[in-house]
ZAMILO-885400 format. One record per atom (N, C-alpha, C, O, CB): atom name; chain; x negated, y negated, z; residue in three letters. Coordinates in steps of 0.02 Angstrom, whole numbers, plus 32768, in hexadecimal, padded with zeros to 4 digits. Glycine has a CB too. Layout:
 atom mol    x    y    z type
   CA   A    X    Y    Z  ALA
...
! end
This chain:
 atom mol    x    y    z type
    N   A B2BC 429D A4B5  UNK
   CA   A B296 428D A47A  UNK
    C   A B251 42AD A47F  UNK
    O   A B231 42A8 A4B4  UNK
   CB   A B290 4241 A472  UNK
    N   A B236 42D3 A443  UNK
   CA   A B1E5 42DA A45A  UNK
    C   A B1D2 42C9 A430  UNK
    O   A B1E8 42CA A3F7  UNK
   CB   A B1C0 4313 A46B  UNK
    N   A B188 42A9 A451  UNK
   CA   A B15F 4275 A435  UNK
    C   A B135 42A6 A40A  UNK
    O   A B12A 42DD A424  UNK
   CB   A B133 4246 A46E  UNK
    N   A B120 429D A3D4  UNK
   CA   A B0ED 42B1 A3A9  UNK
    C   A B0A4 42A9 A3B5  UNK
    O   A B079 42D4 A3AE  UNK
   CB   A B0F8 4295 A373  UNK
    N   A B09A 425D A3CC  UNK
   CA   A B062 4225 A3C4  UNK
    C   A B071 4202 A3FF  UNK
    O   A B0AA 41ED A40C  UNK
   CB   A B064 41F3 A37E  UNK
    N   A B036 41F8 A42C  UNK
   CA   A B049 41A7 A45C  UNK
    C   A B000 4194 A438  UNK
    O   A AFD7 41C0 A42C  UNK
   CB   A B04F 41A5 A4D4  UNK
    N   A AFF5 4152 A429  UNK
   CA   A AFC9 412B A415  UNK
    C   A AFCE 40E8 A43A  UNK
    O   A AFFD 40D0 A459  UNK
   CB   A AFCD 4126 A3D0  UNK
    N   A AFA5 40D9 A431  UNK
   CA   A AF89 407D A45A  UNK
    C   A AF78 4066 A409  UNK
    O   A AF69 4089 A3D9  UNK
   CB   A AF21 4077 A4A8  UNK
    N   A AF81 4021 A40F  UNK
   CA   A AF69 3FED A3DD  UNK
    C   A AF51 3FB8 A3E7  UNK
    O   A AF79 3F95 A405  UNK
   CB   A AF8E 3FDB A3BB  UNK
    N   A AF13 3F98 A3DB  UNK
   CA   A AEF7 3F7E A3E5  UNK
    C   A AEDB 3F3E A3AB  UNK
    O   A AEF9 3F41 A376  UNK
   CB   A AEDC 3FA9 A3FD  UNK
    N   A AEB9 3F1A A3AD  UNK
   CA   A AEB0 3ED5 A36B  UNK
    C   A AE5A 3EDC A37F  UNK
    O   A AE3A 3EF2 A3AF  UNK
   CB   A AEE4 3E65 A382  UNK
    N   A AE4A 3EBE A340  UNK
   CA   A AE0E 3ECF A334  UNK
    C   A AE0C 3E8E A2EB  UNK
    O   A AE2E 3E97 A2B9  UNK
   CB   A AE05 3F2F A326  UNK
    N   A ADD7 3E45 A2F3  UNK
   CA   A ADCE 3E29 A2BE  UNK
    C   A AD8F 3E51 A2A3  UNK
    O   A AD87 3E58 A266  UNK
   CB   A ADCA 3DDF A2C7  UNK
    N   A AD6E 3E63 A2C3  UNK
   CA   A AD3A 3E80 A2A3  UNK
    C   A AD49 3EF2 A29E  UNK
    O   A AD30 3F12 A2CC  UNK
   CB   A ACEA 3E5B A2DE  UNK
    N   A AD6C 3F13 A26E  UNK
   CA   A AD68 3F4D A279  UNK
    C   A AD40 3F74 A283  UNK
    O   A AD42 3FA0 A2AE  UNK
   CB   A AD7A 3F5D A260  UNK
    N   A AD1C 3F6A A261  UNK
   CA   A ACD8 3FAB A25E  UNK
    C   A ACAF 3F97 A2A9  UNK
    O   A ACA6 3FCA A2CA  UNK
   CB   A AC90 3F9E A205  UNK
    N   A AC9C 3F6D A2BF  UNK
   CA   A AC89 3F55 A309  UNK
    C   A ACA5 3F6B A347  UNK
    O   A AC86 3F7E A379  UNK
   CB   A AC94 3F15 A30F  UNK
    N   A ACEE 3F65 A33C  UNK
   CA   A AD25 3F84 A358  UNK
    C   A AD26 3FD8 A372  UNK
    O   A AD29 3FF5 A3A8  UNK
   CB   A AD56 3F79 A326  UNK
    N   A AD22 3FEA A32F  UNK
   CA   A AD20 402D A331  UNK
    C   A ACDE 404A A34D  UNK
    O   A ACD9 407F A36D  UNK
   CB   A AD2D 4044 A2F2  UNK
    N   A ACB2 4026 A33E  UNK
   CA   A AC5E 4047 A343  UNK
    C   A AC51 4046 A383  UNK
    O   A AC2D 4073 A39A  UNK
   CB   A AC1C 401B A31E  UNK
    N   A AC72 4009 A3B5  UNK
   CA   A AC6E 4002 A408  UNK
    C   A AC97 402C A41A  UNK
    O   A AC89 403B A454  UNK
   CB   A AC7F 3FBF A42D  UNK
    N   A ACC6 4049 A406  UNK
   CA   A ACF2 4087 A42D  UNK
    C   A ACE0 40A7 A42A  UNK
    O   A ACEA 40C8 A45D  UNK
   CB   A AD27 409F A428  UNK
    N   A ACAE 40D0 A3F1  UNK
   CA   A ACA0 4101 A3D9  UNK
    C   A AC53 411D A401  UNK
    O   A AC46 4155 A416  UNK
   CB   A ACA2 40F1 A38F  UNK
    N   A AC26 40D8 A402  UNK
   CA   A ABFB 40C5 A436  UNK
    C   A ABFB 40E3 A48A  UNK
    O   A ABDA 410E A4A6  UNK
   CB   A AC07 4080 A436  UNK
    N   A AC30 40B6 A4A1  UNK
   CA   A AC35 40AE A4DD  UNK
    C   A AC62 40FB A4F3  UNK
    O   A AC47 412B A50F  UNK
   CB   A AC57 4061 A4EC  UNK
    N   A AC8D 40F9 A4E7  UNK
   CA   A ACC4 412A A4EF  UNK
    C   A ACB7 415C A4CE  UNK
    O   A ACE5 4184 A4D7  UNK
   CB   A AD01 4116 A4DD  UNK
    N   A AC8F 4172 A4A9  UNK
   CA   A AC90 41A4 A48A  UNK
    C   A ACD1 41BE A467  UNK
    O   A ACE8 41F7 A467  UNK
   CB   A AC78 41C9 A4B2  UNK
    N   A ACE6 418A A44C  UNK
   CA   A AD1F 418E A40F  UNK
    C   A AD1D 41B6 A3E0  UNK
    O   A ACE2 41BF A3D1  UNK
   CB   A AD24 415A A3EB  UNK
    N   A AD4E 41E2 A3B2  UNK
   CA   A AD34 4203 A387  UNK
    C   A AD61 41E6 A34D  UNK
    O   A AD9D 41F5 A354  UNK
   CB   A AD32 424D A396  UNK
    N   A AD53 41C2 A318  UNK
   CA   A AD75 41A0 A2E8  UNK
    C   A AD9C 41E5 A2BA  UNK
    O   A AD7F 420E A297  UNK
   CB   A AD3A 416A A2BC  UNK
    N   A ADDC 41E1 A2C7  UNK
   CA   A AE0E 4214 A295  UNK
    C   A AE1D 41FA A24B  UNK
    O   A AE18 421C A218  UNK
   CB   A AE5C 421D A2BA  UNK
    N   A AE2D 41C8 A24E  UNK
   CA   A AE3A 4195 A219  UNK
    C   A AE1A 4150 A210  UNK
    O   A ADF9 4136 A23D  UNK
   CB   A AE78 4189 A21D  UNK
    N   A AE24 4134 A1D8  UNK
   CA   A AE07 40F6 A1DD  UNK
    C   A AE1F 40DA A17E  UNK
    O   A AE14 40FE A14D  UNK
   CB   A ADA3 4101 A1F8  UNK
    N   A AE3E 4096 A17B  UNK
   CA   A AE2A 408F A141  UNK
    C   A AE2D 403E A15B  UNK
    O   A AE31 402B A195  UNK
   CB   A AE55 40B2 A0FF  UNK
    N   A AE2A 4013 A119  UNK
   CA   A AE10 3FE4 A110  UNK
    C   A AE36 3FAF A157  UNK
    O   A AE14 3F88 A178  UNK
   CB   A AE19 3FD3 A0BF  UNK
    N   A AE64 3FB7 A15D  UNK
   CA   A AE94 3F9B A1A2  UNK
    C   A AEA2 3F9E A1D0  UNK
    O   A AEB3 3F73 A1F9  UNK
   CB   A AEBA 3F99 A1AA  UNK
    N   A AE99 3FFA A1D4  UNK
   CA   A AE9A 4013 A228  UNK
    C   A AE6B 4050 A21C  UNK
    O   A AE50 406B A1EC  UNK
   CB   A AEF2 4030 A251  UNK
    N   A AE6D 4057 A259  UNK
   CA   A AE49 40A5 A279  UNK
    C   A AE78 40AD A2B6  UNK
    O   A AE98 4084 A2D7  UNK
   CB   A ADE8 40A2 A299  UNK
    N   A AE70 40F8 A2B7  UNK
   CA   A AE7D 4119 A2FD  UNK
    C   A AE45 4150 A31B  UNK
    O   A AE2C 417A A2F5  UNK
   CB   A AEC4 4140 A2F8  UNK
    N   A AE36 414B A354  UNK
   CA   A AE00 4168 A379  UNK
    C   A AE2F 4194 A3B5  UNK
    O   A AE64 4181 A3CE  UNK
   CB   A ADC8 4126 A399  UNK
    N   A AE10 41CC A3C3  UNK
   CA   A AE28 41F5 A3DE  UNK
    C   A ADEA 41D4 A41D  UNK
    O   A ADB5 41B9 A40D  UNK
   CB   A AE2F 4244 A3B7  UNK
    N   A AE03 41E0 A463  UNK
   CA   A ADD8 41CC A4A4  UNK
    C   A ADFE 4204 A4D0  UNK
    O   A AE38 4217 A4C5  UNK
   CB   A ADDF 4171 A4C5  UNK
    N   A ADCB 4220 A50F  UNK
   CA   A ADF2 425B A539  UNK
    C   A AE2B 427D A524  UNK
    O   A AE42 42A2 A550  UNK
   CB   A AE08 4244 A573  UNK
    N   A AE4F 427D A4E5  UNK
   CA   A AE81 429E A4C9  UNK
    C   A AEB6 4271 A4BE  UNK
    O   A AEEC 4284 A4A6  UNK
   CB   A AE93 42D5 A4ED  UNK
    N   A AEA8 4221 A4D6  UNK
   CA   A AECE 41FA A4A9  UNK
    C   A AEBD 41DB A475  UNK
    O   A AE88 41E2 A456  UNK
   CB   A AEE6 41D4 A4C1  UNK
    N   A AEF8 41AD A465  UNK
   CA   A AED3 419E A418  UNK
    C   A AEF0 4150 A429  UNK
    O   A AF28 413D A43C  UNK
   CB   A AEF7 41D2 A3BC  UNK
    N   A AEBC 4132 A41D  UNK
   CA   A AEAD 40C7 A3E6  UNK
    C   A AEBB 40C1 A3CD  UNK
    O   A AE97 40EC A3B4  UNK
   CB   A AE82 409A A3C2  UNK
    N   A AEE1 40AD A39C  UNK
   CA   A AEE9 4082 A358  UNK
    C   A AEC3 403C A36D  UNK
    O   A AECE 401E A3A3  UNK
   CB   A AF46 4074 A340  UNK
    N   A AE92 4024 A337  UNK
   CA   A AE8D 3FD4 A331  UNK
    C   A AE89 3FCA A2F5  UNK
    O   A AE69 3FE3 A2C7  UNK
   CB   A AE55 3FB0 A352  UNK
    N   A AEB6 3F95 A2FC  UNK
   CA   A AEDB 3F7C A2BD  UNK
    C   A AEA7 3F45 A2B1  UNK
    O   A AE8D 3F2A A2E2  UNK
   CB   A AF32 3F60 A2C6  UNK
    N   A AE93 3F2F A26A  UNK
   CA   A AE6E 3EFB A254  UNK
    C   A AE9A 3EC7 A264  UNK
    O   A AED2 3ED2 A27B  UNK
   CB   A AE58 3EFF A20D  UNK
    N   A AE7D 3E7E A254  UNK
   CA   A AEA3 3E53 A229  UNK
    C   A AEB5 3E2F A27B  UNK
    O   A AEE3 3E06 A279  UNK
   CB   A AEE9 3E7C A1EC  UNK
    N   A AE93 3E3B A2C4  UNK
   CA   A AE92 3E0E A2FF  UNK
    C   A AE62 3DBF A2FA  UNK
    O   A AE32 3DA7 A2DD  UNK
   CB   A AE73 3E40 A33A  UNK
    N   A AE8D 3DB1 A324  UNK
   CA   A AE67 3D5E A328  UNK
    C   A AE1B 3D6B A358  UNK
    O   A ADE8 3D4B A34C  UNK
   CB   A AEA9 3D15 A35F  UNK
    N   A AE1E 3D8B A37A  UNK
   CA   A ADEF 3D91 A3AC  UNK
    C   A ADEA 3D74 A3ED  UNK
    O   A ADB8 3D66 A40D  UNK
   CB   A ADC3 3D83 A395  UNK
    N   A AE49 3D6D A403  UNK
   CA   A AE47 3D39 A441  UNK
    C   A AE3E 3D7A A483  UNK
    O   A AE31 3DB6 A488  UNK
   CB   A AEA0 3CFE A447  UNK
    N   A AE4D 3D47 A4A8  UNK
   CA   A AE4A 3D8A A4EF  UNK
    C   A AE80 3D8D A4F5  UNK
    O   A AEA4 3D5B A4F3  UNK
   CB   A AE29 3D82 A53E  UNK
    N   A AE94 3DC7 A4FE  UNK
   CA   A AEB2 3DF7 A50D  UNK
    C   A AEC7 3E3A A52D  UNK
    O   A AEC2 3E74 A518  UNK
   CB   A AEB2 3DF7 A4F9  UNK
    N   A AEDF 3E22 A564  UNK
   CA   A AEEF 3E62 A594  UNK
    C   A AF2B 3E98 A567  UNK
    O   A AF5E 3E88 A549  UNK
   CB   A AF17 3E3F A5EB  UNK
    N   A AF13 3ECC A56E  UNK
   CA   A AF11 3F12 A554  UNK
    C   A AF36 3F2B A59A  UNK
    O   A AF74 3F2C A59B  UNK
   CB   A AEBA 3F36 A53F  UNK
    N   A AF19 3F3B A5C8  UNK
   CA   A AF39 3F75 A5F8  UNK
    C   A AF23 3FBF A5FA  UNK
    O   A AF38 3FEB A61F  UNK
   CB   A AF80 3F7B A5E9  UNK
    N   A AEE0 3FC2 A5B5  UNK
   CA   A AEBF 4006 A5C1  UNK
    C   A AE95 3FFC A5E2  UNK
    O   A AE72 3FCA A5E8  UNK
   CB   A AEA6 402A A590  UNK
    N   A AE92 4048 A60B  UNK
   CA   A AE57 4054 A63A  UNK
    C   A AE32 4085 A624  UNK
    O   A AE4D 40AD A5FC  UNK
   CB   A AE67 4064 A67E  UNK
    N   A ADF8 408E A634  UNK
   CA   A ADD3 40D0 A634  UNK
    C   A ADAF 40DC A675  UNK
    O   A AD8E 40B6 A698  UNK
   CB   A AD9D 40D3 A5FA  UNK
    N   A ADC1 4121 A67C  UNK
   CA   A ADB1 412D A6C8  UNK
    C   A AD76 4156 A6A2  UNK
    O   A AD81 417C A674  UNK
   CB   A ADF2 4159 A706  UNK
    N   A AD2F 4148 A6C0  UNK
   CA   A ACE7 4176 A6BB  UNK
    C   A ACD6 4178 A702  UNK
    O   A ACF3 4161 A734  UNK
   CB   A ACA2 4153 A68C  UNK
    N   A AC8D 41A6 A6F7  UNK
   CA   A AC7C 41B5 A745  UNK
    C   A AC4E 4190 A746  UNK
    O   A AC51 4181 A781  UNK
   CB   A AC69 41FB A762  UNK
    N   A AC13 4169 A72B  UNK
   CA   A ABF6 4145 A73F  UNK
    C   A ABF4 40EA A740  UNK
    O   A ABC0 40CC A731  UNK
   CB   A ABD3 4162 A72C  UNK
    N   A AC2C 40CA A753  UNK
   CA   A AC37 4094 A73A  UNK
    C   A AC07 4060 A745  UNK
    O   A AC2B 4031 A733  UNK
   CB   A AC6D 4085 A749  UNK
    N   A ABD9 4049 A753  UNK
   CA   A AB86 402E A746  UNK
    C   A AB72 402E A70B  UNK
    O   A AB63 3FFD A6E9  UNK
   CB   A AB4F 4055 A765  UNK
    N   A AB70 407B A6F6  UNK
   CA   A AB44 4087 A6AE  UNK
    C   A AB75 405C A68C  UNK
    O   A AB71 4022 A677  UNK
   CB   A AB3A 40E1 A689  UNK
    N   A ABB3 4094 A68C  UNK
   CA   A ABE7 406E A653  UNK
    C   A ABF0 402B A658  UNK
    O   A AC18 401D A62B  UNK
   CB   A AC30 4086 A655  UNK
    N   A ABE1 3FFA A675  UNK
   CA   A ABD6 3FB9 A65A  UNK
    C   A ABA2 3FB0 A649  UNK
    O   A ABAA 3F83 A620  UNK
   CB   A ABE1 3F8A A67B  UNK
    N   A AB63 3FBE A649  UNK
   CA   A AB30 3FAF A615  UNK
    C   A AB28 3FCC A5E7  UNK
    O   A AB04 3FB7 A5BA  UNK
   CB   A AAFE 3FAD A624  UNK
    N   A AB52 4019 A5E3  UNK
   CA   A AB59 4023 A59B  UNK
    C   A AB8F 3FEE A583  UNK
    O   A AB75 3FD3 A553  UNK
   CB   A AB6F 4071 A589  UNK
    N   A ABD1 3FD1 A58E  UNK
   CA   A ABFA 3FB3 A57A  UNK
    C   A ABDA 3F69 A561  UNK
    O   A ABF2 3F45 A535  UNK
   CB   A AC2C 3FB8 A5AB  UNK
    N   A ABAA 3F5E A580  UNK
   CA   A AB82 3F22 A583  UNK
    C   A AB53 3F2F A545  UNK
    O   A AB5E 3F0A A514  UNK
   CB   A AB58 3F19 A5CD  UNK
    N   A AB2E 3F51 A541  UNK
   CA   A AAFA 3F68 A516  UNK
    C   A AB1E 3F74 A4C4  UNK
    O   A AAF6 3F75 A496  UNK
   CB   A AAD8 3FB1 A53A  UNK
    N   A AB60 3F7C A4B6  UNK
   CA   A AB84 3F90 A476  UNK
    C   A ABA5 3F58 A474  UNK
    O   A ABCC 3F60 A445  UNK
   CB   A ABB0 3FD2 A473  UNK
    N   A ABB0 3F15 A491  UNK
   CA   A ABC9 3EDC A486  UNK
    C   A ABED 3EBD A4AF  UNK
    O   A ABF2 3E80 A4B5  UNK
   CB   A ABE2 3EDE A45B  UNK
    N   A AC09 3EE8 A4CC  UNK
   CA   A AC3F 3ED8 A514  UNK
    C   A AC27 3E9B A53A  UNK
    O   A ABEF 3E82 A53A  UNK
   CB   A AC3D 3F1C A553  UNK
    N   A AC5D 3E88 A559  UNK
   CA   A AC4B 3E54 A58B  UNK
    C   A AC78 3E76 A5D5  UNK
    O   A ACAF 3E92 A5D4  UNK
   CB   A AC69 3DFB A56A  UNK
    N   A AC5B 3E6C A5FB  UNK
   CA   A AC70 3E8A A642  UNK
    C   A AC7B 3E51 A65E  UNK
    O   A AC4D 3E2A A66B  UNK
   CB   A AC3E 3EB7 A66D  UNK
    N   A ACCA 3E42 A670  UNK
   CA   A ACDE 3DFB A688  UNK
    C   A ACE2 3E01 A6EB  UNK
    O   A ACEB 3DD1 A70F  UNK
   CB   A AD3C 3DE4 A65B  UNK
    N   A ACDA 3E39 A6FF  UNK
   CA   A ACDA 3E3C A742  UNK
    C   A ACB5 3E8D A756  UNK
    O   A ACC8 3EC7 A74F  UNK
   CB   A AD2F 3E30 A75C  UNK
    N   A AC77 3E6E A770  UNK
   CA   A AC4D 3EA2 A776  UNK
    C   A AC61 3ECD A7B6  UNK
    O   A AC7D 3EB2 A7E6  UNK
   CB   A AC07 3E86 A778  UNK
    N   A AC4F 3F16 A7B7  UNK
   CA   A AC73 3F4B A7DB  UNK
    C   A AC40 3F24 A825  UNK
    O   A AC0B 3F03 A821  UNK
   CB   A AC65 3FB2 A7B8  UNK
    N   A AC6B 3F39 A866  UNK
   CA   A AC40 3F13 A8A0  UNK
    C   A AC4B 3F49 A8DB  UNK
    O   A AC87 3F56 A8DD  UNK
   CB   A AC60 3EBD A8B6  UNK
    N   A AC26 3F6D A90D  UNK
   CA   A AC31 3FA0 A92A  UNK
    C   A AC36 3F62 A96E  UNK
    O   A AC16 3F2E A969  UNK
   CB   A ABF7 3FE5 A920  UNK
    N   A AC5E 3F6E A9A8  UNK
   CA   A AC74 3F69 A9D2  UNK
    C   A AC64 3F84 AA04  UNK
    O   A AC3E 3FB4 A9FC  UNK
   CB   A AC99 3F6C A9C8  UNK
    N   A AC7F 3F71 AA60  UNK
   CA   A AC5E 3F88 AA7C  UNK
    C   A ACAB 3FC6 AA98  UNK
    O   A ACA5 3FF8 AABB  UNK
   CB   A AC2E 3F50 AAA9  UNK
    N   A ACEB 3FAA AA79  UNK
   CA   A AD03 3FE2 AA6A  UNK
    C   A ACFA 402C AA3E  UNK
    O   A ACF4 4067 AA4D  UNK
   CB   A AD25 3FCD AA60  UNK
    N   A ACFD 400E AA11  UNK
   CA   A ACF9 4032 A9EB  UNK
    C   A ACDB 402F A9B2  UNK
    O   A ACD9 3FF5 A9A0  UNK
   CB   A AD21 403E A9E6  UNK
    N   A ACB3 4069 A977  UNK
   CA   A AC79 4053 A934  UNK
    C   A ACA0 403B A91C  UNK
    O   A ACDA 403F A932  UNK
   CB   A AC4F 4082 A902  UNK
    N   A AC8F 4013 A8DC  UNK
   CA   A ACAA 400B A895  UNK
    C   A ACD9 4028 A885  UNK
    O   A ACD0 4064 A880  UNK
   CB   A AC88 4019 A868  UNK
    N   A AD0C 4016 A879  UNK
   CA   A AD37 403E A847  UNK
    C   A AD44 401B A801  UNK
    O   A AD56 4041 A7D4  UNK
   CB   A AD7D 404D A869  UNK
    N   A AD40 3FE8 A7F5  UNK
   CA   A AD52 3FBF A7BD  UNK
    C   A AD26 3FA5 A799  UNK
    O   A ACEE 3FA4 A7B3  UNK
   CB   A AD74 3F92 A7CB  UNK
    N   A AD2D 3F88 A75A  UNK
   CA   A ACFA 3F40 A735  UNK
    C   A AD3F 3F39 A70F  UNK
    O   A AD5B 3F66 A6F1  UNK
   CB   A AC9B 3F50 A6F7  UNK
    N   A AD51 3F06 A715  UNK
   CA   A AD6D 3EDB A6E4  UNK
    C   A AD3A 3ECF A68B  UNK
    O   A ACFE 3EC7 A682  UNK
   CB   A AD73 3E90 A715  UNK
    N   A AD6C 3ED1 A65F  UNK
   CA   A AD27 3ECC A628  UNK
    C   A AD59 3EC8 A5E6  UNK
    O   A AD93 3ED9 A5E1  UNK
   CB   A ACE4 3F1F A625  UNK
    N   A AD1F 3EA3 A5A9  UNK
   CA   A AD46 3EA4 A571  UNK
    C   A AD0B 3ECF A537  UNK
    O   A ACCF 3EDD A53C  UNK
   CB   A AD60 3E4B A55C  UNK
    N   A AD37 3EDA A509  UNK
   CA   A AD29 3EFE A4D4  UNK
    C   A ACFB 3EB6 A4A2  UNK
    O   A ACF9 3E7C A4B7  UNK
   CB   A AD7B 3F26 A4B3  UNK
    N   A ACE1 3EC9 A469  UNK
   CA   A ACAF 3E84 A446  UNK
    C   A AD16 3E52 A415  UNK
    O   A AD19 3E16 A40B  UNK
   CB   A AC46 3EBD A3DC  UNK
    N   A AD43 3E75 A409  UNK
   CA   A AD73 3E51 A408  UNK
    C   A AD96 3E26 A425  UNK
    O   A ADB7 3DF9 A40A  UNK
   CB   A AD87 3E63 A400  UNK
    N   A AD8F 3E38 A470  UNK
   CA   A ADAF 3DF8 A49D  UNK
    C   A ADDB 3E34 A4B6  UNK
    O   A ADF3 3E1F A4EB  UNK
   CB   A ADDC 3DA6 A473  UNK
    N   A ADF3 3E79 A4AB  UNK
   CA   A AE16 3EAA A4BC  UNK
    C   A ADFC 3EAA A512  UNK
    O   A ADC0 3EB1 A51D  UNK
   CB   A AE08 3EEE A488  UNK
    N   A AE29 3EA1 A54A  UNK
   CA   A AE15 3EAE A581  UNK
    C   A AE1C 3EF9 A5A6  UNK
    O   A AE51 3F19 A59F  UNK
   CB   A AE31 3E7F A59E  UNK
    N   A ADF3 3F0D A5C2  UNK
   CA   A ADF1 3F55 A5C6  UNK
    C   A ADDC 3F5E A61F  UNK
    O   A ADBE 3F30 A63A  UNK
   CB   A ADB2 3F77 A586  UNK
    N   A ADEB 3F93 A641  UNK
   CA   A ADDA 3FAA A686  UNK
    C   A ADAD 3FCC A676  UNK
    O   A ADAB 3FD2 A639  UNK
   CB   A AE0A 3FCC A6B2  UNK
    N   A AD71 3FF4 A69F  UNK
   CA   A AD5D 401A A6B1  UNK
    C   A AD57 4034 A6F8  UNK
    O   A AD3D 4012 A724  UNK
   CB   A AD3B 4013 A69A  UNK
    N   A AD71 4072 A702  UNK
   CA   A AD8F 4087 A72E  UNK
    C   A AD6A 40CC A75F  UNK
    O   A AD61 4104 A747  UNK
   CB   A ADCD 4093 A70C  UNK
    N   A AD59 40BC A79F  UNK
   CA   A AD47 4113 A7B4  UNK
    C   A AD7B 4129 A7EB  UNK
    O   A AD91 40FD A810  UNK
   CB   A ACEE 411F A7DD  UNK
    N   A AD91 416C A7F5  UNK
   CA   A ADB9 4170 A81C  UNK
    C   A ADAE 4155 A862  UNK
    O   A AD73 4144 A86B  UNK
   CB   A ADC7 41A6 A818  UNK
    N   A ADD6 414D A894  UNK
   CA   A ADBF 4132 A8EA  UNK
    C   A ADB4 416D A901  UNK
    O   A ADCC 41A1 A8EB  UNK
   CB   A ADFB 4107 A923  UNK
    N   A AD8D 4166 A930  UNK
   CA   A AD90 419D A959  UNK
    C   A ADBC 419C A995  UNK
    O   A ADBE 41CC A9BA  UNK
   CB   A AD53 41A8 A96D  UNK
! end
């Protein structure tokens, strides 16, 4: 079979908020958008968030791997986000993680590679 499209979908009670923190944080580039959904293109994939979410939490299973994961939670922080488990360097090894949600309740990783 070949795929045309792989897309993620996502809920969003508030859209335009939704979209504006991806677009924000991630440097999203909005392709579409009408009154119900949008899709945002990110590193060469693409979002859909669909309007019309309750706003509960919700684990997702997306990650975004960046190189500075510090900043990217206070940018994630600073556009509405809530960071539910702050990145913690070790005496193994730095940071690699923050646990974190989007301003929907969408739960999200941020990710740097290990060394």
């Amino acid at each position: 079979m070949h795929v045309e499209k792989f897309k993620y979908i996502i809920w969003a009670g508030d859209l335009d908020r939704a979209v504006k923190f991806y677009e924000v944080v991630f440097d999203g580039e909005v392709v579409r958008q009408s009154d119900v959904m949008a899709e945002l293109t990110i590193a060469g994939s693409i979002l859909g968030i669909h309007g019309g979410g309750e706003g509960k939490r919700t684990w997702t299973g997306m990650s975004f791997q960046i190189k500075d994961l510090f900043a990217a939670c206070d940018a994630l922080k600073a556009a509405g986000g809530e960071v539910l488990r702050e990145p913690k360097d070790t005496p193994e090894e730095p940071a690699h993680l923050a646990m974190c949600a989007d301003p929907e309740g969408n739960e999200i990783m941020l990710t740097v590679p290990r060394r």
